[in-house]
N, CA, C and O atoms as CSV, one atom per row, in Angstrom:
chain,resi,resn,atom,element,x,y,z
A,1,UNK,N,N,84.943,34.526,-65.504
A,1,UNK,CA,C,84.873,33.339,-64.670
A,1,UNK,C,C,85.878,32.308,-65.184
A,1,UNK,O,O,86.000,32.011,-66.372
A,2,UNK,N,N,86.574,31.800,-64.193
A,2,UNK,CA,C,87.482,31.043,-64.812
A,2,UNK,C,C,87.255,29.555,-64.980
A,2,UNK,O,O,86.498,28.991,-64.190
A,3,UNK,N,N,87.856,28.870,-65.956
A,3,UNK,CA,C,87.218,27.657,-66.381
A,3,UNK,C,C,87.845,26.362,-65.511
A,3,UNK,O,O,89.056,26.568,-65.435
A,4,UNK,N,N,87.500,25.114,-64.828
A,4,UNK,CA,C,87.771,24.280,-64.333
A,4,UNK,C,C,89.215,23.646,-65.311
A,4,UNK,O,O,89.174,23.332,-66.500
A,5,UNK,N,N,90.624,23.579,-64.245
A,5,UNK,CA,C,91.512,23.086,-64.760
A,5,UNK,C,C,91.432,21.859,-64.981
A,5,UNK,O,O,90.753,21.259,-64.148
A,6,UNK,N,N,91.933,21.157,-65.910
A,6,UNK,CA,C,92.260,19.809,-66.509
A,6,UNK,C,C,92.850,18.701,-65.646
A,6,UNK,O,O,93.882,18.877,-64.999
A,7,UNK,N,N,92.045,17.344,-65.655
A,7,UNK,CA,C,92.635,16.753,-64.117
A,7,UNK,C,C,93.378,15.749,-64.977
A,7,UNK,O,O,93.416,16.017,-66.178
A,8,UNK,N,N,93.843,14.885,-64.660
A,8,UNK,CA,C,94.296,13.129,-64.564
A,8,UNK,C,C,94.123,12.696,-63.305
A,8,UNK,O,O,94.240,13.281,-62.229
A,9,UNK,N,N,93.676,11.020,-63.725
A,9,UNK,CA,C,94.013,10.328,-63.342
A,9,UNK,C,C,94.579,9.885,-62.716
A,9,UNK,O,O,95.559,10.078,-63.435
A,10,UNK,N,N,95.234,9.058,-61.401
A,10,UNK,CA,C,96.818,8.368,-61.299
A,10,UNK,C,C,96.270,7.571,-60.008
A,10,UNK,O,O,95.527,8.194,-59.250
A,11,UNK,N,N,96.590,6.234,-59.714
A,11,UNK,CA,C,96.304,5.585,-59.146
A,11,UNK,C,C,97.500,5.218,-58.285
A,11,UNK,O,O,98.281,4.898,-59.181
A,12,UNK,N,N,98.170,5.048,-57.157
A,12,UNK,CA,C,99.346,4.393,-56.843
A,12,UNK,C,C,99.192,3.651,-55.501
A,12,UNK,O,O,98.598,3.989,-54.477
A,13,UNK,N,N,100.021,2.347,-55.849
A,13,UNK,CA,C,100.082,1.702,-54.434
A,13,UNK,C,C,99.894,2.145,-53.256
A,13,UNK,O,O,100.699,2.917,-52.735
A,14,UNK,N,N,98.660,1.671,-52.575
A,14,UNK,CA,C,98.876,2.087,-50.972
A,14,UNK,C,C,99.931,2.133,-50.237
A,14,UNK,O,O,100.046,2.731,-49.167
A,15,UNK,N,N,100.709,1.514,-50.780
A,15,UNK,CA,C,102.170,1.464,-49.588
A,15,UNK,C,C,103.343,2.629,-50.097
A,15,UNK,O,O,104.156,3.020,-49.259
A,16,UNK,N,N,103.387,3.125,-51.405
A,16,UNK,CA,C,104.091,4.500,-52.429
A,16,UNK,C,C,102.822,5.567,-51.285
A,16,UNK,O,O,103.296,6.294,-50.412
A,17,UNK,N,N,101.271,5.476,-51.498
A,17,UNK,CA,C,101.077,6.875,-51.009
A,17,UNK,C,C,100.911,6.881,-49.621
A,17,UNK,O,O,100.513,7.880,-49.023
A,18,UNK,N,N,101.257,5.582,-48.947
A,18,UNK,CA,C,101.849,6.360,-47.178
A,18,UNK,C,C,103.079,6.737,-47.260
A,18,UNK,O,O,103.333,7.785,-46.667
A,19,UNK,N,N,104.402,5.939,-48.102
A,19,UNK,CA,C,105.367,6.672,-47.460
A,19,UNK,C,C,105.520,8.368,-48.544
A,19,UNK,O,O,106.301,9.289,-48.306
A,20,UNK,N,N,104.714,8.308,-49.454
A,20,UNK,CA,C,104.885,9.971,-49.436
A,20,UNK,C,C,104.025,10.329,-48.778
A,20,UNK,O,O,104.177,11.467,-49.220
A,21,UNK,N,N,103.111,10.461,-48.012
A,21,UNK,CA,C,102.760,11.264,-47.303
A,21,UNK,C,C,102.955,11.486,-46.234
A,21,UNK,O,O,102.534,12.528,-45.730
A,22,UNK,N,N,103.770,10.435,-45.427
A,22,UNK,CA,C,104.619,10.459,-44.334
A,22,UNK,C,C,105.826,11.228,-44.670
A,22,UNK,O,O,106.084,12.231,-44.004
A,23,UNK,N,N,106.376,10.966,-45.360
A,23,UNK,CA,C,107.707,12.414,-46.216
A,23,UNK,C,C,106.902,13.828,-46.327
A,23,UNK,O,O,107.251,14.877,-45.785
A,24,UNK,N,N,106.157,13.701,-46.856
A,24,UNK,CA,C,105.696,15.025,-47.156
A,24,UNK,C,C,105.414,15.891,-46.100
A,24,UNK,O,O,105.671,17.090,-46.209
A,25,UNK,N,N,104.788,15.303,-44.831
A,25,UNK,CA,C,104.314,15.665,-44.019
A,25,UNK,C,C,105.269,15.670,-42.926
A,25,UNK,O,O,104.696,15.825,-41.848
A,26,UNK,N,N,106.716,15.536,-42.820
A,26,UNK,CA,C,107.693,15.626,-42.315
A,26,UNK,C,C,108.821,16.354,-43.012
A,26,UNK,O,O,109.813,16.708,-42.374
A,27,UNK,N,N,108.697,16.574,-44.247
A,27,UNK,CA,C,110.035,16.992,-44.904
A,27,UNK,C,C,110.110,18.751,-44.756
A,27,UNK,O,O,108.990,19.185,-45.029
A,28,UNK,N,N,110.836,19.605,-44.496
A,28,UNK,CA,C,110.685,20.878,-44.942
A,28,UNK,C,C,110.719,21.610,-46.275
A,28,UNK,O,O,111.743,22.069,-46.781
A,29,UNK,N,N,109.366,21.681,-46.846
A,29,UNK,CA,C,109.605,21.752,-48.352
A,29,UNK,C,C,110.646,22.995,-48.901
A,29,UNK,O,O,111.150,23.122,-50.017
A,30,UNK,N,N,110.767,23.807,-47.767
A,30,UNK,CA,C,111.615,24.922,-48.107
A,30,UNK,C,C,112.617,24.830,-48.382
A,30,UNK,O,O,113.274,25.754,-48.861
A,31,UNK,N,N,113.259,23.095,-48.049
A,31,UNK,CA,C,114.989,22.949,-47.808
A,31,UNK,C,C,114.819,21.788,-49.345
A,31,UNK,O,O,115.803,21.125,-49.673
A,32,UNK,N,N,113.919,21.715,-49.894
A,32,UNK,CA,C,113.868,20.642,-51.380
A,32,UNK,C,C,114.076,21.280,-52.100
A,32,UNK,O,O,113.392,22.297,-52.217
A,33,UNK,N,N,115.152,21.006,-52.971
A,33,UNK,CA,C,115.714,21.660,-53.989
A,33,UNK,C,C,114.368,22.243,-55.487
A,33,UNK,O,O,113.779,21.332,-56.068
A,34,UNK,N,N,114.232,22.919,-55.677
A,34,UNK,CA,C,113.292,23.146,-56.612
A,34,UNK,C,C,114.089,24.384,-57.347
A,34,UNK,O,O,114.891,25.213,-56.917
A,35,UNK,N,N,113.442,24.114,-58.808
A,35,UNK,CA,C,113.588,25.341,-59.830
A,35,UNK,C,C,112.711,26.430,-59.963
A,35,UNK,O,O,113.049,27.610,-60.059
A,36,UNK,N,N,111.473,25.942,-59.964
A,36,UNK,CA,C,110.429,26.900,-59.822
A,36,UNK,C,C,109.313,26.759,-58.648
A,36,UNK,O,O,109.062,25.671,-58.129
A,37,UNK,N,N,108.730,27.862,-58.318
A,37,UNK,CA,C,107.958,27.840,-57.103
A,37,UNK,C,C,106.304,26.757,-57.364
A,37,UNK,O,O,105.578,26.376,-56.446
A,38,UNK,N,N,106.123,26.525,-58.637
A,38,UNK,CA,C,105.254,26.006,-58.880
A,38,UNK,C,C,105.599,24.138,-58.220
A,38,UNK,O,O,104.797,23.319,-57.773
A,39,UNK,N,N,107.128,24.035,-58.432
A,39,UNK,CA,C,107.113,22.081,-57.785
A,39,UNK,C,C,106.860,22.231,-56.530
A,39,UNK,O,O,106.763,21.095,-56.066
A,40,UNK,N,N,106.694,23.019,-55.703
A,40,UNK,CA,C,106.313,23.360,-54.318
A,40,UNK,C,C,105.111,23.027,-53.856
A,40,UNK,O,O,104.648,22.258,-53.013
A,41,UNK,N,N,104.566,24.136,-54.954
A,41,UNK,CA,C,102.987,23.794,-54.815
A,41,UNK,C,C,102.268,22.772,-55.361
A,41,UNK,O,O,101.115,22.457,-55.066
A,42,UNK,N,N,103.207,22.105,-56.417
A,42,UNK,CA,C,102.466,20.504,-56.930
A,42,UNK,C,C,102.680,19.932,-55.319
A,42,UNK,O,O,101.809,19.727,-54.474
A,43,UNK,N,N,103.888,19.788,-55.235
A,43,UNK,CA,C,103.995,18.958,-53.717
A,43,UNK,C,C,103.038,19.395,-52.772
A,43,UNK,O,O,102.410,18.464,-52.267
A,44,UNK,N,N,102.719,20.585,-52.359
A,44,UNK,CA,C,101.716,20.245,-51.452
A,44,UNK,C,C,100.181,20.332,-51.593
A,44,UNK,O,O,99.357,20.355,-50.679
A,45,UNK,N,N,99.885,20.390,-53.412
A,45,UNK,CA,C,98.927,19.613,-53.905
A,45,UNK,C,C,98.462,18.393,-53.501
A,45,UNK,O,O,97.282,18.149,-53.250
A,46,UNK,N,N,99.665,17.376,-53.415
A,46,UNK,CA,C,99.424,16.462,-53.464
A,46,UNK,C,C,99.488,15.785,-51.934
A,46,UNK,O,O,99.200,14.615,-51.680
A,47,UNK,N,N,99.814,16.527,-51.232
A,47,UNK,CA,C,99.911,16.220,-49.950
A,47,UNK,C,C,98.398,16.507,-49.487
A,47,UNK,O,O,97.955,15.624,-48.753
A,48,UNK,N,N,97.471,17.622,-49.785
A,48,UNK,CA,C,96.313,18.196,-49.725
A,48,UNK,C,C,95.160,16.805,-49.971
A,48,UNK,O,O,94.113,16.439,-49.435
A,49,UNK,N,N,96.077,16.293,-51.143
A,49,UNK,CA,C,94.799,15.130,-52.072
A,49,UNK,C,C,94.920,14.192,-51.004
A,49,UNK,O,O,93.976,13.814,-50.311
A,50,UNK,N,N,96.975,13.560,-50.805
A,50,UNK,CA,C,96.038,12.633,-49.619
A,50,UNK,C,C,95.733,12.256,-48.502
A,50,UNK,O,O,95.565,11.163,-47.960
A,51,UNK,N,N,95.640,14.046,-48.002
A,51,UNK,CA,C,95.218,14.097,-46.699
A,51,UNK,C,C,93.974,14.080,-46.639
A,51,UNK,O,O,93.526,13.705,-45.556
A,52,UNK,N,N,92.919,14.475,-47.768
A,52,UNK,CA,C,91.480,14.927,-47.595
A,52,UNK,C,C,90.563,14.083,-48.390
A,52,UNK,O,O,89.338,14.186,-48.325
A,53,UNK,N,N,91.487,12.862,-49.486
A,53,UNK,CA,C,90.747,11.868,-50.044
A,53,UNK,C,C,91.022,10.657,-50.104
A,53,UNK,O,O,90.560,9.893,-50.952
A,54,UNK,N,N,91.922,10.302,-49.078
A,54,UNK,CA,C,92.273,9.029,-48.375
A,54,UNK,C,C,92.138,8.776,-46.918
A,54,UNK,O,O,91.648,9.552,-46.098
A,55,UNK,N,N,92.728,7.368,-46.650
A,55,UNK,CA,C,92.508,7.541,-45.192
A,55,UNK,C,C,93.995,7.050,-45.079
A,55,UNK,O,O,94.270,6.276,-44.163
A,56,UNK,N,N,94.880,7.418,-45.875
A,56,UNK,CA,C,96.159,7.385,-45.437
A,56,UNK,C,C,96.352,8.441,-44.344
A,56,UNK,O,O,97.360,8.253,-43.663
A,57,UNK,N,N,95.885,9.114,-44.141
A,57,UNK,CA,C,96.471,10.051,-42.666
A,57,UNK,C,C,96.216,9.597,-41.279
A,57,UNK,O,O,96.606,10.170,-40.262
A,58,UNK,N,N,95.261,8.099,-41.372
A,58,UNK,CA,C,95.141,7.394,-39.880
A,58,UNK,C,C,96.191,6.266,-39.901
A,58,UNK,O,O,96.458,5.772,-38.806
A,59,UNK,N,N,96.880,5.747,-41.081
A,59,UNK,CA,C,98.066,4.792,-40.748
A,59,UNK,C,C,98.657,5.043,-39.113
A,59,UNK,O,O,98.399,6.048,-38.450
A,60,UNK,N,N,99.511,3.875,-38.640
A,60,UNK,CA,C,99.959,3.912,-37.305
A,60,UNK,C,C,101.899,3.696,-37.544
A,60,UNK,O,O,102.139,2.521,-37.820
A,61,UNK,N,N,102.584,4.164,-37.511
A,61,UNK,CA,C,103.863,4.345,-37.205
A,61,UNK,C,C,104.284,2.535,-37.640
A,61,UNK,O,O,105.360,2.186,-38.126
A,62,UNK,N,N,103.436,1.858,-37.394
A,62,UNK,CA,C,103.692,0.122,-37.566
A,62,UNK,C,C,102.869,-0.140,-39.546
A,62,UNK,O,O,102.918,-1.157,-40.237
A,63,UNK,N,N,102.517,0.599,-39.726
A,63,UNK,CA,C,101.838,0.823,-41.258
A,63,UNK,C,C,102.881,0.869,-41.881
A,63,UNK,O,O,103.379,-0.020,-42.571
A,64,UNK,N,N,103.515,2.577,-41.533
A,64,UNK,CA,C,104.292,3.031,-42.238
A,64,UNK,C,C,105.542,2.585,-42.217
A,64,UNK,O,O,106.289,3.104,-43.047
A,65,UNK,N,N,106.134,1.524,-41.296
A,65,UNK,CA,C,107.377,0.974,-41.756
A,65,UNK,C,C,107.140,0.183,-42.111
A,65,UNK,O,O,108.057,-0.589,-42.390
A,66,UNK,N,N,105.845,-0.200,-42.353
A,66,UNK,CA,C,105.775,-1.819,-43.558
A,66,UNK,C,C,105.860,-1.516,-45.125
A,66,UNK,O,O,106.249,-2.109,-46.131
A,67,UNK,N,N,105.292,-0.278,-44.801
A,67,UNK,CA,C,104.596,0.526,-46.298
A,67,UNK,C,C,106.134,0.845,-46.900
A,67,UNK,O,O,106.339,0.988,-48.105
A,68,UNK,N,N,107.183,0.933,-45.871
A,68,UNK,CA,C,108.907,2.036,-46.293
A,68,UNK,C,C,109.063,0.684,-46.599
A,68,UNK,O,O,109.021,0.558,-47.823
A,69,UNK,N,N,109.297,-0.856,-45.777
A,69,UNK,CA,C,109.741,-1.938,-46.624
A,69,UNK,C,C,109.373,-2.250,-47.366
A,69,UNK,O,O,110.259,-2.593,-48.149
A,70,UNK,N,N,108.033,-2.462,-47.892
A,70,UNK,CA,C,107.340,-2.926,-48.891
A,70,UNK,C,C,107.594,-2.267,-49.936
A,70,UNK,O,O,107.820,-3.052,-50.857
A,71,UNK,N,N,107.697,-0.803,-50.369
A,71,UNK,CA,C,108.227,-0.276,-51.257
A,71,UNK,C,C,109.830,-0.027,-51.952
A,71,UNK,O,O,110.228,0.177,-53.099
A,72,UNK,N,N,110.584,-0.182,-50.427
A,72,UNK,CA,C,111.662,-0.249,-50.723
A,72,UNK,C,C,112.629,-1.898,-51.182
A,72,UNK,O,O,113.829,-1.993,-51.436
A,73,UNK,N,N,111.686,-2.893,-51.155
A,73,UNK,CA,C,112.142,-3.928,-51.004
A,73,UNK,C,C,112.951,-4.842,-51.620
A,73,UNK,O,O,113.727,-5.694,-51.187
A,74,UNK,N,N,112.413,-4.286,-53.397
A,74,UNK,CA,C,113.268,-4.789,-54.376
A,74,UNK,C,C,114.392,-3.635,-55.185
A,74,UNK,O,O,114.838,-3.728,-56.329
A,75,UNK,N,N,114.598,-2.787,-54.382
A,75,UNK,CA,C,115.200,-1.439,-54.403
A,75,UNK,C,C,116.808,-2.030,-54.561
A,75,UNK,O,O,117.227,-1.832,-55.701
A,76,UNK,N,N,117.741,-2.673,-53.712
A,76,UNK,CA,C,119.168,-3.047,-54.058
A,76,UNK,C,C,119.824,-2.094,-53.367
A,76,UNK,O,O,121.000,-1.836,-53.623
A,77,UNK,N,N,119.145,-1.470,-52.425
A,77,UNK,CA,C,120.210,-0.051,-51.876
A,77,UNK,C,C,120.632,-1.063,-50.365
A,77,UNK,O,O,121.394,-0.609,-49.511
């Protein structure tokens, strides 16, 4: 029987976990550069977490471009 893997923690801004999950949930993970098949599956780990333990997946299109400025804001790009 196998033993329960080891979790953390991690808390992040509401406005960081809409716009990844708006990326995530639009990006083709097949075309993201990765080394091993395992960053794949972290990524859609984490897409899993916050689709099924947030309510980031009811944001409205007017959320998520507040959430892309708000994060991007002190950025300099």
């Amino acid at each position: 029987m196998h033993q329960p893997l080891p979790k953390v923690g991690i808390e992040l801004w509401r406005s960081d976990a809409i716009v990844l999950f708006d990326w995530l949930m639009s990006v083709d993970l097949n075309t993201v550069p990765i080394t091993h098949p395992a960053e794949k599956q972290a990524l859609m780990d984490l897409l899993t977490r916050l689709e099924t333990e947030t309510d980031v997946p009811g944001v409205t299109q007017e959320q998520i471009d507040a959430a892309r400025a708000e994060v991007a804001h002190d950025m300099g790009w």
